[in-house]
Structure formats: structure tokens, C-alpha cells
C-alpha angles and dihedrals in degrees: 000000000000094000099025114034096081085052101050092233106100083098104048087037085058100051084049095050090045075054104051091039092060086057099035100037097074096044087057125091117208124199083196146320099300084049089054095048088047100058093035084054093050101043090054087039082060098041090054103063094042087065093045094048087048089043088057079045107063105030077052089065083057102027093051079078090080087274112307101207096036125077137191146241111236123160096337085304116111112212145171107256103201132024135017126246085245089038082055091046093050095057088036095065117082091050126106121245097248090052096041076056100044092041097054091042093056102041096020134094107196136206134184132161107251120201081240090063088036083062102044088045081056094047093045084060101261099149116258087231082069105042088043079062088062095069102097091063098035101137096358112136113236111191099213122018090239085074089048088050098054091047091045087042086058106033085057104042117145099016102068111058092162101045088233100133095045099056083049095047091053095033080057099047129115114262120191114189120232102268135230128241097272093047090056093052090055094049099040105033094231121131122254089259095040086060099042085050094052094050090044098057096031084049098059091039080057094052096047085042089050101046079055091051091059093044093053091049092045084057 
């Protein structure tokens, strides 16, 4: 928990150890029971920072981008500050659908307009004739609030001189975290190896996709 639990992994660290005891365990020796603490602390303390190293690791492979799912404050004007919503579809295909899922899931914060936050907009005194101009991306997932910003930016052009009811739109929209393993595997139905499997391998097409992307933009 002390080295894990910021980062959402304590539960999937603790299936792998239950897995790595049941390999390791018969091959120890133990002179008594403080022998026995010690190895089993030192063998999760290093586990530990294995994950966390391989956790740097892979977000790393995304957030070398200049931080896909993160955006900027530049002159009052929020922005994505890295790549473009083309520039995401591009490395995205290839992938299979299970891995494009598990992938976002993982690295991704999402945010979408609900009718629930439609209706408390409404309720805090935004005017009916903006958020009627919402409708197009109602429930529509954006990965990185900078890509809801630009749509919202559009769709409410010319109405919105200040600024005031975007920064409230997207200050009111739904935010759902990057997952861990486990709670990929409850949202998706995969099993714990099947997901791991699917980050692993989506993970290395998007490194060598991405290696191409920078190539193309040095020409």
C-alpha cells in the first residue's frame, strides 16, 4: 500500500506476488518465523519497485507525446499540448479492439457531457440556447480534456465572447480516472492475463507507431 496505492496498482501487485510465492516459497529455506518476514518483505519491497519502474516505463511510451491525455493553460486559453486528435487515431489503428480498450483504459482519462450535467448546467443558469449547442457531443467520450475543449470551443462560437461557459462546461464534465488492471478486468470482462496481455502488446505497436509518427514530422 505505501509504495503502490497513488498509483492504483497494490491490488494487481498483490495477485502477482500470491503468484510468485507459490513458485518461490518451496524453493526457501527458513531458520524461523523473522527469517521468514524478512525474506517475504523484501521480496514485495522489491516487487514493488520493479512495477513502479515498469509503470514509469510504459506511460512513458504515451506521455513522451507531450502528455496525450493532459492539456495546458496558455493565455486564458486551455489547450492540448502535444498531439493532435488525427495525430491519436493514427497510432491507435493497428491495434485490436481489445488492445485500443484496454490501452485507453489504462493510460486514458476520459470525459464526456451526460444529460445529468446538461441538466445541473441548466440549473446553475447556463441559457438553454448553449447548452442546446451541446447536443452533437452529448455522450460522446473525449480522451484528454484539451479534445473536449476544441469541440466545445466550436460548437459555441459566437456566443461565448468570455470564455465563461466553456471553462464551466469542461469544469462540469465527467471525468473517469485511467484504471488498473483489476478494474479493467470489471469493466471489460477480460481476465486479469488476458489484459495484461492486451497492454503489453498495444503497448509495443504504439512505440514502434509512434517512432514512425516522429520520422514523418523531422522530414
Amino acid at each position: 500500500m505505501g509504495y503502490l496505492y497513488k498509483v492504483k496498482l497494490h491490488e494487481d501487485a498483490a495477485m502477482e506476488l500470491y503468484l510468485k510465492l507459490v513458485h518461490e516459497l518451496p524453493k526457501q529455506k527458513f531458520n524461523d518465523q523473522r527469517h521468514f518476514k524478512n525474506w517475504l518483505a523484501l521480496i514485495t519491497k522489491n516487487h514493488c519497485i520493479s512495477k513502479l519502474r515498469k509503470v514509469k516505463i510504459e506511460k512513458q511510451i504515451i506521455n513522451n507525446t507531450n502528455d496525450l491525455i493532459e492539456y495546458v493553460e496558455n493565455d486564458e486559453e486551455q489547450r492540448y499540448n502535444s498531439i493532435n486528435p488525427n495525430d491519436l487515431e493514427w497510432l491507435f489503428q493497428g491495434l485490436s479492439r481489445e488492445q485500443k480498450q484496454c490501452i485507453k483504459l489504462f493510460f486514458l482519462k476520459t470525459y464526456k457531457i451526460t444529460s445529468a450535467i446538461i441538466e445541473e448546467l441548466h440549473n446553475e443558469g447556463i441559457p438553454e440556447a448553449v447548452l442546446n449547442k451541446l447536443k452533437p457531443i452529448l455522450n460522446r467520450e473525449f480522451h484528454g480534456a484539451g479534445f473536449l475543449y476544441d469541440e466545445v470551443k466550436i460548437l459555441l462560437e459566437g456566443i461565448d465572447q468570455t470564455g465563461e461557459y466553456i471553462h464551466r462546461i469542461i469544469n462540469s464534465a465527467f471525468l473517469s480516472d485511467e484504471l488498473s488492471y483489476k478494474e479493467i478486468c470489471e469493466t471489460t470482462g477480460y481476465s486479469y492475463n488476458e489484459v495484461k496481455s492486451h497492454i503489453q502488446t498495444g503497448r509495443i505497436k504504439l512505440k514502434r507507431k509512434f517512432k514512425t509518427l516522429n520520422k514523418k514530422k523531422n522530414v
